[in-house]
Biopython code that builds the backbone (N, CA, C, O; Angstrom):
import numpy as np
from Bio.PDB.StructureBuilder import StructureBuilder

atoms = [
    (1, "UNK", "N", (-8.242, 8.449, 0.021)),
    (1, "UNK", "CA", (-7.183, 9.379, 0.352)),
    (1, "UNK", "C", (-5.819, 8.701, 0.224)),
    (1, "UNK", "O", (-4.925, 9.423, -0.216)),
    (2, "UNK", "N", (-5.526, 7.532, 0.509)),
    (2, "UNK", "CA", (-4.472, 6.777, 0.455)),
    (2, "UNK", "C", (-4.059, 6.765, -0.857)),
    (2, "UNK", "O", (-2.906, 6.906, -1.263)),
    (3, "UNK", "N", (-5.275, 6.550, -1.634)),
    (3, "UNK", "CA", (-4.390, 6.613, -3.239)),
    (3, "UNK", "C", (-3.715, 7.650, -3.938)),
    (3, "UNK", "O", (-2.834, 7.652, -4.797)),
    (4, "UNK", "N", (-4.729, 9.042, -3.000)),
    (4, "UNK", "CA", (-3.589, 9.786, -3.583)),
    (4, "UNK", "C", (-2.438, 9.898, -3.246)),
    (4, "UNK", "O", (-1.484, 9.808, -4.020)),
    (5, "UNK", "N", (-2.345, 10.186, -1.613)),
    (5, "UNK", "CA", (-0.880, 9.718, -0.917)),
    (5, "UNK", "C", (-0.003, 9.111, -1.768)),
    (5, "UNK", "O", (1.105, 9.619, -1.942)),
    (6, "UNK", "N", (-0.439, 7.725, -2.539)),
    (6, "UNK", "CA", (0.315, 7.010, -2.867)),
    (6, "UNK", "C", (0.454, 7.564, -4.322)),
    (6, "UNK", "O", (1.582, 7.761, -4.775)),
    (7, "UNK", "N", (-0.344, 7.747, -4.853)),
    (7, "UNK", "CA", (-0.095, 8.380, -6.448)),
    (7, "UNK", "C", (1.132, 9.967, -6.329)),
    (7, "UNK", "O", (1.790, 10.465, -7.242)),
    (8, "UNK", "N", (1.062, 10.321, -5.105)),
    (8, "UNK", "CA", (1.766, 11.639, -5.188)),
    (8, "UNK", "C", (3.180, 11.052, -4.871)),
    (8, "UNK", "O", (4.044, 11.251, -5.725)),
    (9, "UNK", "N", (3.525, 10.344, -3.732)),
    (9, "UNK", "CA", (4.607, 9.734, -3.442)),
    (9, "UNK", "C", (5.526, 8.674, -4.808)),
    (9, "UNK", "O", (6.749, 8.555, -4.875)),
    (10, "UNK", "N", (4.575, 8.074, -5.691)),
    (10, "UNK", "CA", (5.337, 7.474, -7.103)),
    (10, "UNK", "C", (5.766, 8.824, -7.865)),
    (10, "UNK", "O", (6.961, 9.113, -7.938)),
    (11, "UNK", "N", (4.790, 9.638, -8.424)),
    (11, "UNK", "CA", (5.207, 10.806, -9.086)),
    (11, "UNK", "C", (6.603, 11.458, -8.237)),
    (11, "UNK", "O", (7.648, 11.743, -8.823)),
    (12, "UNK", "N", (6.420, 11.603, -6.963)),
    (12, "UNK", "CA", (7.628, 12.173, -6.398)),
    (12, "UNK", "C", (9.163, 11.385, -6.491)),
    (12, "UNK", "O", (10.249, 11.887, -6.202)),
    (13, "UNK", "N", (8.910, 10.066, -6.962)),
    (13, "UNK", "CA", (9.923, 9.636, -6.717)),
    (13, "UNK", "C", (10.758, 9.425, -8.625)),
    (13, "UNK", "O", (11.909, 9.514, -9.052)),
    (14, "UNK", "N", (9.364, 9.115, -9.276)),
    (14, "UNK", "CA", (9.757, 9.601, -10.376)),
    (14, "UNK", "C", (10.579, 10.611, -11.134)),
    (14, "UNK", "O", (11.352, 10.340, -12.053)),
    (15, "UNK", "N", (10.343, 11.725, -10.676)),
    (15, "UNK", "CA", (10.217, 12.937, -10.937)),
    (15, "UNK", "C", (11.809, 12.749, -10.304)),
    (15, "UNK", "O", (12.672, 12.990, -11.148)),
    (16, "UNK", "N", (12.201, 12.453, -9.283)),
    (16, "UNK", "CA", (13.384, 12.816, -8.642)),
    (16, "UNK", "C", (14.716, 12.304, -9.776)),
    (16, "UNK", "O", (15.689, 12.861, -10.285)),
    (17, "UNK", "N", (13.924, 10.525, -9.817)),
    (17, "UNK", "CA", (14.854, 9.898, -10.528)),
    (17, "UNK", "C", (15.079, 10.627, -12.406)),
    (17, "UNK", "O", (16.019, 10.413, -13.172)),
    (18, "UNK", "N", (13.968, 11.393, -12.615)),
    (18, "UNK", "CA", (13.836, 11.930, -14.221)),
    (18, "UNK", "C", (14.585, 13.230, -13.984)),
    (18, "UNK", "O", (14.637, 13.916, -15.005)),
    (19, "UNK", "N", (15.177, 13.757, -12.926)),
    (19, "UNK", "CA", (16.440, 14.333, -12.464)),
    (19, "UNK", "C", (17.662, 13.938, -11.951)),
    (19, "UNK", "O", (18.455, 14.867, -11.797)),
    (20, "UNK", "N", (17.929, 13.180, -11.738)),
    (20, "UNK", "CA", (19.230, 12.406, -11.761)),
    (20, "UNK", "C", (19.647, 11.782, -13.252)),
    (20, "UNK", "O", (20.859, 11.632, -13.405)),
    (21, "UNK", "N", (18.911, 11.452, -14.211)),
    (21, "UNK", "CA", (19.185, 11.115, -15.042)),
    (21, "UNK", "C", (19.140, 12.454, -16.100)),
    (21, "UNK", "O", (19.519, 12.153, -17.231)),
    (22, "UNK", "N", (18.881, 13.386, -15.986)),
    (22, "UNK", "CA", (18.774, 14.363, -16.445)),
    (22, "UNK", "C", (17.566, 14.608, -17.747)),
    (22, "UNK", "O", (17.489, 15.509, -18.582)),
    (23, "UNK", "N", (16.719, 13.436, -17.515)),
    (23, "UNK", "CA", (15.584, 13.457, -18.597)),
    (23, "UNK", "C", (14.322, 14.606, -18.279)),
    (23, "UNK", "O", (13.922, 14.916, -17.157)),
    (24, "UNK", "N", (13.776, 15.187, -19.707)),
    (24, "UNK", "CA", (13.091, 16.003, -19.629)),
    (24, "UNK", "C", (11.470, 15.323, -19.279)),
    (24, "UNK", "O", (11.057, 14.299, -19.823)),
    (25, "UNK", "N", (10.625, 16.193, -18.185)),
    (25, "UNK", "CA", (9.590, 15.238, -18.076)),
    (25, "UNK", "C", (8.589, 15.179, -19.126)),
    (25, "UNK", "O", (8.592, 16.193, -19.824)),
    (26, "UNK", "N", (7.748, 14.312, -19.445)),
    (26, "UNK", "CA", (7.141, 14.157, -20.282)),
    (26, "UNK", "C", (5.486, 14.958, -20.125)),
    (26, "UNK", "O", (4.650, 15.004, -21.027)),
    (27, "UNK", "N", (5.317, 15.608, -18.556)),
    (27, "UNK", "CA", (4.111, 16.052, -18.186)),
    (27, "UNK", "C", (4.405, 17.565, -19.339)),
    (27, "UNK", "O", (5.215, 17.979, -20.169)),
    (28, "UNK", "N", (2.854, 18.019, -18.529)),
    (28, "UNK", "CA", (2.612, 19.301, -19.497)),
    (28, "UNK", "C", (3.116, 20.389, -18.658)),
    (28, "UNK", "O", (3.666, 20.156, -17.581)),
    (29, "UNK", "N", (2.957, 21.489, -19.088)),
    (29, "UNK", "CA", (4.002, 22.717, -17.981)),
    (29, "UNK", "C", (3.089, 22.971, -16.797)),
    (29, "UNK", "O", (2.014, 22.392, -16.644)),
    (30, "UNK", "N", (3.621, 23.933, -15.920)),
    (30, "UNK", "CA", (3.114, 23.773, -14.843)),
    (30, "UNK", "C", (2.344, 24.653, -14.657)),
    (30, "UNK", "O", (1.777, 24.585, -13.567)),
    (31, "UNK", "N", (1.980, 25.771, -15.508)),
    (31, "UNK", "CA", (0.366, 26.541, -16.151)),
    (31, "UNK", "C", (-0.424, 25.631, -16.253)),
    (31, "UNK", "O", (-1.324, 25.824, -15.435)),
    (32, "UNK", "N", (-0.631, 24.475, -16.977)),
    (32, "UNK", "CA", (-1.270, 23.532, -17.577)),
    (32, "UNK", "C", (-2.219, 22.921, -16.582)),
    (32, "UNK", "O", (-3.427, 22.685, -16.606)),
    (33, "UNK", "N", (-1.053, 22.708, -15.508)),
    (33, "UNK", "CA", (-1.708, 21.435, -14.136)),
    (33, "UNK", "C", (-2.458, 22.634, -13.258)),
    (33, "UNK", "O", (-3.660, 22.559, -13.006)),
    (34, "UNK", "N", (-1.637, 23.742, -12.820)),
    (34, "UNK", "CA", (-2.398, 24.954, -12.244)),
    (34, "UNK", "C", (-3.727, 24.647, -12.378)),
    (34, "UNK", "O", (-4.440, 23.906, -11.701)),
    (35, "UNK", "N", (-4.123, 25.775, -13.999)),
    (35, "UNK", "CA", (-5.230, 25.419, -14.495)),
    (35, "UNK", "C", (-6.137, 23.661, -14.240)),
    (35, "UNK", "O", (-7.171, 23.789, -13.585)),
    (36, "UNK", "N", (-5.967, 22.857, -14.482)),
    (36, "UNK", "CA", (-6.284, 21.579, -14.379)),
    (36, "UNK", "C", (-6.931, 21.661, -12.386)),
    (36, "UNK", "O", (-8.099, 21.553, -12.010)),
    (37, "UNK", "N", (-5.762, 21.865, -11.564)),
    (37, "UNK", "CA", (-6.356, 22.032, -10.210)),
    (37, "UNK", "C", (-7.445, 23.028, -10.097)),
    (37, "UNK", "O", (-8.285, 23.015, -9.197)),
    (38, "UNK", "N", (-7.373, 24.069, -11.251)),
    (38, "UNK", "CA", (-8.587, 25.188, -10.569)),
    (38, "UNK", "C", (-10.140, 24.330, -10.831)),
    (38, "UNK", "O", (-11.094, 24.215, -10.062)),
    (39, "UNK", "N", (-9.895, 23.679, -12.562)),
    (39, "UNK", "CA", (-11.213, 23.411, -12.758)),
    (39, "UNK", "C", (-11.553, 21.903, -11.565)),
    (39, "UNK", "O", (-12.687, 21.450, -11.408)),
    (40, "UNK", "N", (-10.386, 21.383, -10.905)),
    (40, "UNK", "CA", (-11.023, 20.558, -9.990)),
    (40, "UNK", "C", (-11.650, 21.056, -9.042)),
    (40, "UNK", "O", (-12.735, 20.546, -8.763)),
    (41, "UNK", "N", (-11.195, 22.128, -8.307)),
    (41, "UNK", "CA", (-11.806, 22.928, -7.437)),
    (41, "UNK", "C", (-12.951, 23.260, -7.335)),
    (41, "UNK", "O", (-13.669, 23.118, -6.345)),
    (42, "UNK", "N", (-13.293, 23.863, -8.635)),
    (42, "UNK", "CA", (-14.407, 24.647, -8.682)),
    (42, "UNK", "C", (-15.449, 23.268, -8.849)),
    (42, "UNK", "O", (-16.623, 23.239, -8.480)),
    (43, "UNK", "N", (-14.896, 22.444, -9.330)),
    (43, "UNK", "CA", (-16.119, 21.431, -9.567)),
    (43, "UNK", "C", (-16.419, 20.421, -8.108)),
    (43, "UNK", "O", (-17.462, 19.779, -7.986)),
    (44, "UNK", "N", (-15.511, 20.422, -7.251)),
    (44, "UNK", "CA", (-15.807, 20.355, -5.891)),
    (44, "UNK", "C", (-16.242, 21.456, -5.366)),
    (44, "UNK", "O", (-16.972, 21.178, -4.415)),
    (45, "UNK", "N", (-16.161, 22.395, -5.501)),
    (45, "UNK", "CA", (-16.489, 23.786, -4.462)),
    (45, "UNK", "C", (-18.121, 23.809, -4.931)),
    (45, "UNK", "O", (-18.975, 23.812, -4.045)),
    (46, "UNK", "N", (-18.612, 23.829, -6.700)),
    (46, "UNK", "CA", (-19.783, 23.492, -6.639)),
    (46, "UNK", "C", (-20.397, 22.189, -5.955)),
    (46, "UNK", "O", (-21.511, 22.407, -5.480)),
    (47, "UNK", "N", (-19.930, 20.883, -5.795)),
    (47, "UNK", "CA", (-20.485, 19.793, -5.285)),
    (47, "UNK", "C", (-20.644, 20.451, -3.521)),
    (47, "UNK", "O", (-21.714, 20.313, -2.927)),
    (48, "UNK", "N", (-19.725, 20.981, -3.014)),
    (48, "UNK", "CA", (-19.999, 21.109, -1.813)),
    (48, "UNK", "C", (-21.103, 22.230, -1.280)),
    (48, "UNK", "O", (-21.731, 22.211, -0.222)),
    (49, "UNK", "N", (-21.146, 23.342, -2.488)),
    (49, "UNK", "CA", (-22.179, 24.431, -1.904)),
    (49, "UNK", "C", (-23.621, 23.894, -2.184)),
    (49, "UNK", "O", (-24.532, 24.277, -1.450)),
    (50, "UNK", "N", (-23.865, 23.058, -3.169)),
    (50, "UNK", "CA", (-25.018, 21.976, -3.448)),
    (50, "UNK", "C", (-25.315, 21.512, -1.999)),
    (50, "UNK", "O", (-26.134, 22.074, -1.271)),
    (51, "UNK", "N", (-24.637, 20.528, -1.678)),
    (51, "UNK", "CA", (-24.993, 19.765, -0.406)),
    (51, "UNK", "C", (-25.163, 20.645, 0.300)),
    (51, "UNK", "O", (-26.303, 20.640, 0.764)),
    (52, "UNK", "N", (-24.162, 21.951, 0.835)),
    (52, "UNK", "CA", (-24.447, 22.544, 1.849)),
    (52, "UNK", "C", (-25.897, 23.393, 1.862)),
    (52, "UNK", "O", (-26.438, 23.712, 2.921)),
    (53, "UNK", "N", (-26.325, 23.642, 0.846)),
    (53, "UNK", "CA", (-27.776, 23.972, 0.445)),
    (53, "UNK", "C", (-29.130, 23.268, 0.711)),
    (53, "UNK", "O", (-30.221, 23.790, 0.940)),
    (54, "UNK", "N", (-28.708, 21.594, 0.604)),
    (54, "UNK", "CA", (-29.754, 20.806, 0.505)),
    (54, "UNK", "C", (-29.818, 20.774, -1.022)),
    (54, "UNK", "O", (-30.969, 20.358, -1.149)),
    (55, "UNK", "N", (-29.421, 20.912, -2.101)),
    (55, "UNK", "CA", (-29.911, 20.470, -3.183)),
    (55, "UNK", "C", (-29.469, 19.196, -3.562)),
    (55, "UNK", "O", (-28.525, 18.600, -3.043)),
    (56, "UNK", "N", (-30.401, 18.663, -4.774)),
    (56, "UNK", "CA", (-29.736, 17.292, -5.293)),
    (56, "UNK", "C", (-28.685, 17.005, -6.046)),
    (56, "UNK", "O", (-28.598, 17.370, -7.218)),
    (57, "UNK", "N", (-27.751, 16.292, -5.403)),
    (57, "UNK", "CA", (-26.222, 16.333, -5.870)),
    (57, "UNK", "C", (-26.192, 14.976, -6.975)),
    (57, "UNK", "O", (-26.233, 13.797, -6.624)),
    (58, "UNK", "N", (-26.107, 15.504, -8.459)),
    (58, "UNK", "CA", (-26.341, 14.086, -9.576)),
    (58, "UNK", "C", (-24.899, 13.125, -8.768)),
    (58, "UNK", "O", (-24.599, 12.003, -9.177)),
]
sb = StructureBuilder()
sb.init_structure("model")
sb.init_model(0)
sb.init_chain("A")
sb.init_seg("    ")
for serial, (resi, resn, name, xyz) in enumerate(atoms, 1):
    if name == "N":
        sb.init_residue(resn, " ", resi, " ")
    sb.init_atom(name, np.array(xyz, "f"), 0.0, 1.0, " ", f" {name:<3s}", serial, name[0])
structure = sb.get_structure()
């Protein structure tokens, strides 16, 4: 958990400074990451209804 903490807190500070300098960011748009969080979701939301089932989690 800490790493992400910490991975979100560099991006944040990045991101601040790639606005002060007025540079465009180099990430993808923010449809892109949306999407990207759903398929994480769902691929945790399946890992968790597995376990909560009792089935075998690869």
């Amino acid at each position: 958990m800490k790493a992400y903490f910490v991975s979100l807190m560099v991006g944040l500070v990045v991101g601040v400074f790639y606005n002060v300098l007025s540079v465009k960011s180099p990430a993808p748009p923010t449809i892109a990451l949306v999407g990207l969080l759903g398929m994480l979701g769902g691929e945790h939301l399946i890992l968790l209804v597995r376990s909560l089932l009792g089935l075998s989690v690869n």
